[in-house]
Each structure stands twice: as C-alpha cells, then as structure tokens.
N, C-alpha and C positions, 0 to 999 in steps of 0.2 A: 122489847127493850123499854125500859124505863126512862121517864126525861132526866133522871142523875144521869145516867150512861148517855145521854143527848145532849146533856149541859155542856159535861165533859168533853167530849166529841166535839162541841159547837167552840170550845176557849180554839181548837187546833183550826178550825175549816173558816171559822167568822175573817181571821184576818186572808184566807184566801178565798172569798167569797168573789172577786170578780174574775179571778184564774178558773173556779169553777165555771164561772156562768161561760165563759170563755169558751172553756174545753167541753162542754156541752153543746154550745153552738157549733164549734168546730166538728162535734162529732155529730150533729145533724147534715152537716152541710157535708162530710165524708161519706155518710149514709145517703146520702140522695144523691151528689155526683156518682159513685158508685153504681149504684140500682140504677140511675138514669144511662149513663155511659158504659155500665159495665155488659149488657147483655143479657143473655137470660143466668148467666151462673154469678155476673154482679147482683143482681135481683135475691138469688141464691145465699150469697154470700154477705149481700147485707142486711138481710132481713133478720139470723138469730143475734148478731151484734148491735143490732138498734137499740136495744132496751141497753144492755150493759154501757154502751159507749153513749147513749144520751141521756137516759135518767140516775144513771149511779155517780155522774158528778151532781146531776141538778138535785136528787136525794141528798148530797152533801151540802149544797149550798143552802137548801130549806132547812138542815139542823143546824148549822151557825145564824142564819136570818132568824128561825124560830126561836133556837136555843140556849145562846148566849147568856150567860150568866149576867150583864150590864146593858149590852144593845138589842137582846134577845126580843121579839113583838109579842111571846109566848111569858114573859117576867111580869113580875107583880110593878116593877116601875116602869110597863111601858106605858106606853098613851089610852089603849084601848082595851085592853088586858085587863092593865093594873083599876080600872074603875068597876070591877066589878067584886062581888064579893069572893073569900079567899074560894071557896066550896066550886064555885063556877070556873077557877082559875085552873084549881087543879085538875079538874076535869076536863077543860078544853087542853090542857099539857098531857092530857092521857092520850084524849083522845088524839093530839097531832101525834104524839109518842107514838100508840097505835096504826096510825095514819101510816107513816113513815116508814116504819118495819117494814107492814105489806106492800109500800113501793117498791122497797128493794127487794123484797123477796120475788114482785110479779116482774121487775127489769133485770135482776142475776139469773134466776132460774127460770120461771114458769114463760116471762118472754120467750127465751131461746128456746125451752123445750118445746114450748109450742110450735114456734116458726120451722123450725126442725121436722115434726109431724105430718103438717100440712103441706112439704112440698115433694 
C-alpha cells in the first residue's frame, strides 16, 4: 500500500490514536492474563490472537502518528522529516508505507498461521 492510502487511513485513526494505543494495551494485558491463568488451552488460545488483538490496533496507530496529512512525523512539515531533502522524504514514506503493510500482514495472517502450526 501506498502512503496516499496511509495518508488517508491516518485523517480516520490520528483522532483515535489514544483509543488505539489503549485497545492494544488492553489486548496485551487479555493475552497474558489468559495464557497466564488460562492453562494449557489458554496458552492455546492465546497465542494465534496475540498478533491480531495487539498489533492490528498498534499498526493503526503508527499510520495516523506516521501518516497524517498535518500531525503526520512521516510529512514534509514535521520537525525531522521535513529537514531533509524532498528525495529522502519520499523514500522514508515508502519505506514506513512498506514497513507497515508487512506488520499487518505478519500480525493478521502469518502470526496466527504460525502459532496454529506449532502447537
């Protein structure tokens, strides 16, 4: 995906940036009471939902922190970003673009498929 499609994405998620960070905490903290208290089929059970339930909010919250068309850290006006030349900019916006994708595809998919595999 592209940082237009993460711009975009980032105008909806930026103003729930601390509901994310939230629900990601929350789902670390359900993930580990679980597999702590649950037994061995908690252990089971929380292992292919780790990835979806902790990094697919915190995936949202790095594309509104990153993305943002005005608060964005990834925009030509931010503080550390924006001092470098345009060439270097677009390219670190590729590369988070890139970056980002692959989180959610190794915490939607490839987390659960794995943890599934191995038990």
């Amino acid at each position: 995906m592209s940082p237009g499609y993460y711009s975009k994405f980032a105008e909806r998620a930026f103003p729930a940036r601390y509901w994310l960070g939230g629900i990601s905490v929350a789902g670390l903290l359900a993930v580990m009471l679980l597999a702590d208290f649950g037994g061995n089929i908690g252990g089971r059970v929380a292992a292919p939902i780790a990835g979806p339930l902790i990094g697919l909010p915190w995936a949202a919250l790095c594309a509104g922190a990153w993305f943002h068309p005005i608060h964005g850290s990834m925009q030509p006006t931010s503080k550390w970003v924006g001092r470098l030349p345009g060439a270097v900019q677009a390219g670190l916006r590729w590369y988070a673009a890139i970056f980002l994708s692959l989180f959610v595809l190794v915490c939607a998919v490839i987390w659960p498929l794995f943890s599934l595999s191995i038990q």
